[in-house]
C-alpha positions as CSV (number, residue, x, y, z in Angstrom):
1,X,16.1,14.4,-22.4
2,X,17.2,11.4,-24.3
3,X,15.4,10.0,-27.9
4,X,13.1,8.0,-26.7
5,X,14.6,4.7,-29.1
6,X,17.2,5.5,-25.8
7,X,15.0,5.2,-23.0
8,X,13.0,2.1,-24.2
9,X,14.3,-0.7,-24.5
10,X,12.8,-3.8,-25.9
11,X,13.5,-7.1,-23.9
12,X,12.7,-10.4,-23.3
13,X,8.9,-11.1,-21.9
14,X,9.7,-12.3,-18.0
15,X,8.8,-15.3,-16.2
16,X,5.5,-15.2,-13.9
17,X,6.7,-17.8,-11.5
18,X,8.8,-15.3,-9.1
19,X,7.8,-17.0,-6.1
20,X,10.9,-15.7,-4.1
21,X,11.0,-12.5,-5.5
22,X,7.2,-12.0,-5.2
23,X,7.1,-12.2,-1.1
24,X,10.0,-9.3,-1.0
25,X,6.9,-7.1,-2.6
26,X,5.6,-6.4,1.4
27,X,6.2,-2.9,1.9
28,X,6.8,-1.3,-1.4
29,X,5.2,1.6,-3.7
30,X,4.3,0.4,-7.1
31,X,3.8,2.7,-9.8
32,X,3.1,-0.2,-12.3
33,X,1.2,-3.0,-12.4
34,X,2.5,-6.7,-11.7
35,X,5.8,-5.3,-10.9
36,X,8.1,-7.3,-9.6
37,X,11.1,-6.4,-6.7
38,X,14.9,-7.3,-7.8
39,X,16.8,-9.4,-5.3
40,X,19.9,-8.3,-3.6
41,X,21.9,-11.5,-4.7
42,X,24.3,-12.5,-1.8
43,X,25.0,-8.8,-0.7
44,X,24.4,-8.0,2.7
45,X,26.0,-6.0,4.8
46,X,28.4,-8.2,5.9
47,X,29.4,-9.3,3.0
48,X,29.9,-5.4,1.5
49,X,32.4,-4.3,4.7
50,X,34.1,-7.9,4.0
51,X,34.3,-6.7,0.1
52,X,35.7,-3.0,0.9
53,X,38.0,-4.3,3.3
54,X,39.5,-6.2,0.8
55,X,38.9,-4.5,-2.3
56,X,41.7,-4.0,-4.9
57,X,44.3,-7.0,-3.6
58,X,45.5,-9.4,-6.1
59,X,44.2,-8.0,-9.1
60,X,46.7,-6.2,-11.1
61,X,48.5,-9.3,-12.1
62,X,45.0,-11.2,-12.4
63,X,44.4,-10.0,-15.8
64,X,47.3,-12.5,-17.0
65,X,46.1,-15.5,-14.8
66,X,44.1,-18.1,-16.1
67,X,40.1,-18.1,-16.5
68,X,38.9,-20.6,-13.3
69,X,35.1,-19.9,-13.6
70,X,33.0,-17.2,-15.0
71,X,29.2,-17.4,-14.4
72,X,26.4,-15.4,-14.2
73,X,22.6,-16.0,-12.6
74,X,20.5,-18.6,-14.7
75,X,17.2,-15.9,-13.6
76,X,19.5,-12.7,-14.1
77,X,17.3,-10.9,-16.3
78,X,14.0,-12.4,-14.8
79,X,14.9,-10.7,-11.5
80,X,17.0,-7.7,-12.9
81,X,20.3,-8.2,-10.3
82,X,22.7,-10.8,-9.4
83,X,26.2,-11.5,-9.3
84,X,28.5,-12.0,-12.1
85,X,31.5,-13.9,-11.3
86,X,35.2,-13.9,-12.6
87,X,37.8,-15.9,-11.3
88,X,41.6,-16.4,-12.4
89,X,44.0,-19.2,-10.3
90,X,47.2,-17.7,-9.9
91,X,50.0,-21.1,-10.1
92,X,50.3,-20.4,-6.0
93,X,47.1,-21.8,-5.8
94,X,45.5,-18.3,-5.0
95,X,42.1,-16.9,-7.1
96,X,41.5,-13.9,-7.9
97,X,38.1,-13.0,-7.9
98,X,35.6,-10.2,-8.8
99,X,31.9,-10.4,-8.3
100,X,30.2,-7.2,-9.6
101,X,26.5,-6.8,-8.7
102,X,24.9,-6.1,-11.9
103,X,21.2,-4.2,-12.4
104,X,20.5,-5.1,-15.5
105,X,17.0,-2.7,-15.4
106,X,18.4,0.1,-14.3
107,X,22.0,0.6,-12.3
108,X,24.7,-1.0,-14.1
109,X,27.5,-2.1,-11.7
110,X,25.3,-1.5,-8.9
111,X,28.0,-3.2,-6.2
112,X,31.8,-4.6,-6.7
113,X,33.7,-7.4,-4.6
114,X,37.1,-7.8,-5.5
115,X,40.5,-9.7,-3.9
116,X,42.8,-12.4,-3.8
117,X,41.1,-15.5,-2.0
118,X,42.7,-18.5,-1.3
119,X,40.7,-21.6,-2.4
120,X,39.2,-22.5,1.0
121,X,37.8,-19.0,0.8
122,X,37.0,-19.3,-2.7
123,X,34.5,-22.9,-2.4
124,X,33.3,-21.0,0.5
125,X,32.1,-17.9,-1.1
126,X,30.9,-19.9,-4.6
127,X,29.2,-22.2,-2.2
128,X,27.4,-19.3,-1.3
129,X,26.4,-17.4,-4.3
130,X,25.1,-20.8,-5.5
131,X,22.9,-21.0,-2.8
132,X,21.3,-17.6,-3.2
133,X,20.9,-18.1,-6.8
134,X,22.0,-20.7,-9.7
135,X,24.7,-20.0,-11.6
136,X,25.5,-20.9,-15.4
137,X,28.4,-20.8,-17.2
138,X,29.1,-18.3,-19.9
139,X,32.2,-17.0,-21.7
140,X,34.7,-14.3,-21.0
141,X,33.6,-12.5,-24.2
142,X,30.5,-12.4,-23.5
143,X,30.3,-11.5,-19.9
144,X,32.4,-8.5,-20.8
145,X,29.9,-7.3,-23.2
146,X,27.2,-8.4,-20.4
147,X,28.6,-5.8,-17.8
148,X,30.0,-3.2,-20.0
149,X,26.6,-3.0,-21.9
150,X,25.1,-2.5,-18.1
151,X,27.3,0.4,-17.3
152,X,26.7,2.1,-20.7
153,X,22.9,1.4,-20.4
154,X,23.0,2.9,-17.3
155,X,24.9,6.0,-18.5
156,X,22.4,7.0,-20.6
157,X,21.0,8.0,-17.4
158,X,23.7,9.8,-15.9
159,X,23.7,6.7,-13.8
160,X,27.7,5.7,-12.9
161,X,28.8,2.3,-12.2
162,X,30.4,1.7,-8.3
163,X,33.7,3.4,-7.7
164,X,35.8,-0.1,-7.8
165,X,34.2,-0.9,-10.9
166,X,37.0,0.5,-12.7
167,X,39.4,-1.4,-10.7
168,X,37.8,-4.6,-10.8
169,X,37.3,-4.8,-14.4
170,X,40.8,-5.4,-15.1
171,X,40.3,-8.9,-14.4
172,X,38.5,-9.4,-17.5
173,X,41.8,-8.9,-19.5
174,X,42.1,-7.8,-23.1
175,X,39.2,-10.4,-24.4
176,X,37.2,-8.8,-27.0
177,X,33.4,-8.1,-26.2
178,X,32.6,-8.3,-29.7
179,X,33.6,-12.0,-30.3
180,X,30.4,-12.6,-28.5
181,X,27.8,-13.5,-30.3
182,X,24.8,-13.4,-28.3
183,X,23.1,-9.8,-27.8
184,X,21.8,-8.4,-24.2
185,X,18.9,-6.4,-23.5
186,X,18.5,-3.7,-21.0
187,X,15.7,-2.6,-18.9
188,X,11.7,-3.9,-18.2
189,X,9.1,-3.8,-20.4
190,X,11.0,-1.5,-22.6
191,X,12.4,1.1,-19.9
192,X,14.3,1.4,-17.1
193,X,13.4,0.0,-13.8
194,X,14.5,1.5,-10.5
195,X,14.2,-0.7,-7.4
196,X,15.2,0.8,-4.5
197,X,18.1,-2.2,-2.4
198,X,18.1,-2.6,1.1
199,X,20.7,-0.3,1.3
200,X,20.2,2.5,-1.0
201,X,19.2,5.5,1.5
202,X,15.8,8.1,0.9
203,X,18.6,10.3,-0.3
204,X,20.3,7.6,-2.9
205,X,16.6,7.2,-4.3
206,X,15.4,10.6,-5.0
207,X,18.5,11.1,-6.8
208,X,17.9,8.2,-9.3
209,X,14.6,8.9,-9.8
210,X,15.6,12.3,-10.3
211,X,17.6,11.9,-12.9
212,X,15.4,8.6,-14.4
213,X,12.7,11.7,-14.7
214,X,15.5,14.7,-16.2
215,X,16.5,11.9,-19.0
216,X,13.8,9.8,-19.7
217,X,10.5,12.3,-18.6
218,X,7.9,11.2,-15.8
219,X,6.4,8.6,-17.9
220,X,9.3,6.8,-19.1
221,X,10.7,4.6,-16.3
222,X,9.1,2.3,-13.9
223,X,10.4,2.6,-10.2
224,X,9.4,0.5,-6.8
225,X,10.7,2.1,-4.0
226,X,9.8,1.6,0.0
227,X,6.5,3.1,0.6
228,X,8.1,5.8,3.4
229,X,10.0,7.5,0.3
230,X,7.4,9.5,-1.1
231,X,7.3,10.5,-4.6
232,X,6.3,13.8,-3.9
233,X,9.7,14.1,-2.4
234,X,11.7,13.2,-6.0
């Protein structure tokens, strides 16, 4: 089991006014109070057969590209998820473009969506993400210690990023995550919060609460899961 200093982690009180994120609560076990569900950003599962299917193209010269945009969610740690987004504009015209899916309560690099896009493609997909949740500008230094401080969060946990992960974060170059100055912190109310996705199976979920329990004991995470996965069953 991990020092506790580990498992809890101190961060930022959270907004009450979740209005969106408040109706997805239909449906769900809560083992905490005034728990609140994470949002799924713009995956669905459309948009994660699109992303495989063109996962990996364009990428290995991206790292030497220009920056075009780099954002993350304005409510990112107010709802847990959402998409990061790295872009680089090749001098065809052609982006690059990496969007991971980061849990910043629990999973790290929960999802990846990587290619080369062309810049019709490219409005289109920004024009979406934008919809599903603002986005505000932040710097390449510090969106790499953003993500990588996810992943490592999440390792404390046994808990490994998506398999393109290590693919896709070549796009972020050789910047260094220590010229940002601003500091990140992990988890909710001072642990680690699992929320079972839309797409994470029974199977998927009694694995991470298994190991949530193995690392941190059964007291030292919170979890909201669909009420047909019973605990029982972790």
């Amino acid at each position: 089991m991990l020092p506790a200093e580990n498992c809890l982690r101190v961060i930022r009180p959270l907004q009450r006014n979740r209005n969106k994120a408040i109706g997805r609560q239909k449906g769900y076990s809560d083992r905490e109070t005034q728990r609140t569900p994470q949002t799924e950003g713009a995956r669905t599962a459309e948009s994660q057969a699109e992303a495989r299917k063109g996962n990996g193209k364009g990428l290995v010269p991206a790292s030497h590209a220009p920056i075009d945009q780099c954002k993350i969610p304005t409510r990112l740690f107010e709802l847990g998820i959402g998409n990061v987004v790295i872009s680089r504009r090749h001098p065809s015209g052609q982006i690059s473009l990496a969007i991971f899916l980061l849990d910043v309560y629990c999973l790290g690099v929960k999802d990846v969506f990587h290619r080369l896009v062309d810049p019709s493609q490219y409005a289109n997909i920004m024009a979406g993400l934008a919809r599903d949740s603002p986005l505000e500008d932040i710097d390449l230094t510090c969106a790499r210690k953003l993500i990588e401080g996810a992943v490592e969060y999440a390792r404390q946990f046994q808990l490994t990023p998506h398999p393109d992960y290590k693919t896709a974060r070549t796009i972020l170059g050789e910047v260094d995550a220590a010229a940002c100055p601003r500091d990140f912190e992990y988890g909710r109310d001072g642990k680690p919060f699992y929320v079972a996705g839309p797409n994470d199976s029974p199977a998927t979920s009694r694995r991470i609460l298994s190991l949530l329990e193995q690392q941190c004991g059964p007291d030292g995470f919170h979890y909201m899961i669909p009420t047909d996965l019973s605990p029982e069953g972790v």
